[in-house]
C-alpha positions as CSV (number, residue, x, y, z in Angstrom):
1,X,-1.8,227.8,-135.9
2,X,-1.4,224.7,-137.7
3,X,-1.2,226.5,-140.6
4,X,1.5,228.8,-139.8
5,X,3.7,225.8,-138.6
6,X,3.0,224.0,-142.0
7,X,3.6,227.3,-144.3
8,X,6.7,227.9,-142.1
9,X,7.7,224.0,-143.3
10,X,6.8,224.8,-146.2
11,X,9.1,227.7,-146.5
12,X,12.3,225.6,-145.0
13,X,12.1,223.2,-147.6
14,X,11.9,225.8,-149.9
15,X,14.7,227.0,-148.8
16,X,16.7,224.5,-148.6
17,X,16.0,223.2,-151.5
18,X,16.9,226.4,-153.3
19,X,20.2,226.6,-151.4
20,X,21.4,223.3,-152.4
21,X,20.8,224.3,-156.0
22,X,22.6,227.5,-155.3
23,X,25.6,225.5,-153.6
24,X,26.1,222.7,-156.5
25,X,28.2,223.4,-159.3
26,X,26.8,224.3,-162.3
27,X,27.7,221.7,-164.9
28,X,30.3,223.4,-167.2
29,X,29.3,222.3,-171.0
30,X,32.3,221.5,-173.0
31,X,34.2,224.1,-175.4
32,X,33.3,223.1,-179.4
33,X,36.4,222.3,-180.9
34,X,36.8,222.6,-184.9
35,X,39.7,221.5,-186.9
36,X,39.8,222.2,-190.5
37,X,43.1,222.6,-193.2
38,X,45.0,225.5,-191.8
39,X,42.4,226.7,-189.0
40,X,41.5,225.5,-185.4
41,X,38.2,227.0,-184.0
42,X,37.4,227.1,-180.1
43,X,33.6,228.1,-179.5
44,X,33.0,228.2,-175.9
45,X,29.5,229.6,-174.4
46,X,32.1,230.5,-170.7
47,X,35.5,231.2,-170.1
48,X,35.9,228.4,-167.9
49,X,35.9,226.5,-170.9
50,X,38.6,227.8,-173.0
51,X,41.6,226.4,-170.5
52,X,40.7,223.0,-170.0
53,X,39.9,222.9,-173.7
54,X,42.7,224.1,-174.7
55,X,45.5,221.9,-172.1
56,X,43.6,219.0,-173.6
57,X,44.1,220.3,-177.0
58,X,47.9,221.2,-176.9
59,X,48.3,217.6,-174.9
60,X,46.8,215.9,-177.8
61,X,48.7,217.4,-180.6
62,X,52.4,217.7,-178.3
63,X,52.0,214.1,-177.7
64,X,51.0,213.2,-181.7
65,X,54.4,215.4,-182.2
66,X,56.7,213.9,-179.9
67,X,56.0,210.5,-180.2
68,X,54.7,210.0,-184.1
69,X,57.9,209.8,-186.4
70,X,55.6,210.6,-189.2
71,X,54.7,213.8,-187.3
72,X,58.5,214.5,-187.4
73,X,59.4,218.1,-189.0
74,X,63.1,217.4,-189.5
75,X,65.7,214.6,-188.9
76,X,66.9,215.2,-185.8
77,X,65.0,215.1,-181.9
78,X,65.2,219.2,-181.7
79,X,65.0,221.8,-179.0
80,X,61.3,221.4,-178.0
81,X,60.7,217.5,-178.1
82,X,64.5,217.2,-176.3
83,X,63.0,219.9,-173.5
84,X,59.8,218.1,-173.1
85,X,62.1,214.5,-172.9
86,X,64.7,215.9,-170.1
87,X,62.0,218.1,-167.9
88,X,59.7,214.8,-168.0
89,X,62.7,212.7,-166.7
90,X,63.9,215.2,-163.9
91,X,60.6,216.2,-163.5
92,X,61.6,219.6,-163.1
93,X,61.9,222.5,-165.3
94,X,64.5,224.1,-163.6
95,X,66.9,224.3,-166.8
96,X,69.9,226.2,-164.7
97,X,69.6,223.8,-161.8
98,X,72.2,220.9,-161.6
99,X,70.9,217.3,-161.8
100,X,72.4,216.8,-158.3
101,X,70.3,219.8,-156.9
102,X,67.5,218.5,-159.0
103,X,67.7,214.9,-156.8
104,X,67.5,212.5,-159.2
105,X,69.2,208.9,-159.4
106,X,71.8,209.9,-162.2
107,X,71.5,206.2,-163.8
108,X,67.7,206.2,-164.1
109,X,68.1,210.1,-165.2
110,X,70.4,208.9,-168.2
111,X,68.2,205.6,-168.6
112,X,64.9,207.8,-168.8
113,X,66.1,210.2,-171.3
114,X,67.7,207.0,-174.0
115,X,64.4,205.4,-173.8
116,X,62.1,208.6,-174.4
117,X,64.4,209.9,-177.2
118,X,64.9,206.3,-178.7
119,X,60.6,205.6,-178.3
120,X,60.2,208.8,-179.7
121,X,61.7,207.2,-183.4
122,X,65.6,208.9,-182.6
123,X,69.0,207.3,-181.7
124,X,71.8,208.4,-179.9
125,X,74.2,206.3,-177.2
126,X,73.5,205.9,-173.5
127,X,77.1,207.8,-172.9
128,X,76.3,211.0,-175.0
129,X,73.4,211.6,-172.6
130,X,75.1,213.5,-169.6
131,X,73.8,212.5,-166.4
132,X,76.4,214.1,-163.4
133,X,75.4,216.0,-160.6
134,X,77.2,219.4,-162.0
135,X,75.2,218.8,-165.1
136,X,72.3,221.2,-165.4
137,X,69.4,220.5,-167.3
138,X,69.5,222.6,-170.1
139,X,73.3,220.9,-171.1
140,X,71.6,217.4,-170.5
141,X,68.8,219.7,-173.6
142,X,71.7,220.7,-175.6
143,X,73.2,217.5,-176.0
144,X,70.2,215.1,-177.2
145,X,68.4,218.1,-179.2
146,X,71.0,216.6,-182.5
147,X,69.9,213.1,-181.9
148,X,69.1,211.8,-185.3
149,X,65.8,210.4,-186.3
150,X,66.1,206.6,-186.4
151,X,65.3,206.5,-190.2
152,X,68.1,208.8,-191.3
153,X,70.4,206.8,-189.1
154,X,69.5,203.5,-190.6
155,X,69.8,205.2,-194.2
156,X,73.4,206.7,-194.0
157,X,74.5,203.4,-192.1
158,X,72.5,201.5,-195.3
159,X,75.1,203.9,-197.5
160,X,77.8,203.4,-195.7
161,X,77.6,199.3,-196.2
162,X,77.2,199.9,-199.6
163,X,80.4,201.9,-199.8
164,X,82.5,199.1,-197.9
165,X,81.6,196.5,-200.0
166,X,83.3,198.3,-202.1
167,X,80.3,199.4,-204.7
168,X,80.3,202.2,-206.9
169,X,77.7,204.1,-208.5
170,X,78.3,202.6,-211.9
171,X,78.2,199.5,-210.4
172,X,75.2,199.9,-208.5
173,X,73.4,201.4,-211.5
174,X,74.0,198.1,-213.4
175,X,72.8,196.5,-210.9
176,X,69.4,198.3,-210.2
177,X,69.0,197.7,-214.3
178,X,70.2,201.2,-215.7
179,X,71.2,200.4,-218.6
180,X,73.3,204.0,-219.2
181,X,70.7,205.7,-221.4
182,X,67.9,207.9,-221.4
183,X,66.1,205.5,-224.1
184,X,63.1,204.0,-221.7
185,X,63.2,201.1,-223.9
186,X,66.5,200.3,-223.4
187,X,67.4,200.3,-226.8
């Protein structure tokens, strides 16, 4: 009998031992990610691994995007960075909802957008955001998407000096050294 009682023992801790294995989580190995000139290659042994692979992967590059001037595409905020900028400060995606509907503090609203368009390496002025309650998102979208890039900004103002202190180009040429001909000598 004592045998039976220790085999049956035995066979308990089996079990349980077995259904704790079966009742932890596998460990999920990683998805392989691959970057190369033109080509981005996921190599994933489960499909659980391709989504969180991938959010982490969109994240990384959005956020290089958005925030890097030198990742800038053109010289003014655009559609997508001005989208991500205005959902992240309503914290909403509703683009037909008003701001008012929305609930957020208008002021902070406005403030949250200037700073995230201005960090992001843009300008524009705290009044050309709109931040009343009637406003919906996708006009607050609309009207930063044209912000210029703070480089192009400073440049054309640079220009601008130049041309009220009353400068012209043959003047300027003169004074950057040009000497009028095409001789490199100068002769």
């Amino acid at each position: 009998m004592a045998q039976k009682g220790e085999l049956r023992k035995r066979q308990t801790s089996a079990t349980r031992a077995k259904n704790s294995e079966e009742n932890q989580r596998p460990t999920v190995a990683r998805a392989k990610v691959e970057l190369s000139p033109g080509r981005l290659t996921v190599t994933y042994d489960h499909p659980n691994q391709i989504l969180p692979t991938l959010l982490e992967v969109s994240s990384h590059f959005a956020s290089q995007q958005i925030a890097s001037p030198a990742g800038m595409a053109s010289n003014v905020l655009g559609t997508a960075r001005a989208q991500v900028i205005v959902s992240g400060c309503a914290n909403s995606t509703c683009w037909t909802c008003p701001l008012g509907d929305i609930g957020v503090s208008l002021d902070l609203f406005q403030t949250c957008v200037f700073n995230h368009v201005t960090a992001a390496g843009f300008t524009i002025e705290l009044n050309r955001i709109p931040a009343q309650a009637e406003i919906k998102l996708s006009d607050v979208v609309v009207a930063i998407e044209f912000a210029p890039s703070a480089l192009s900004h400073a440049a054309s103002a640079l220009s601008g000096l130049a041309g009220d202190a009353g400068v012209n180009d043959e003047e300027s040429d003169s004074l950057a050294g040009d000497t009028g001909t095409d001789d490199p000598t100068g002769s």
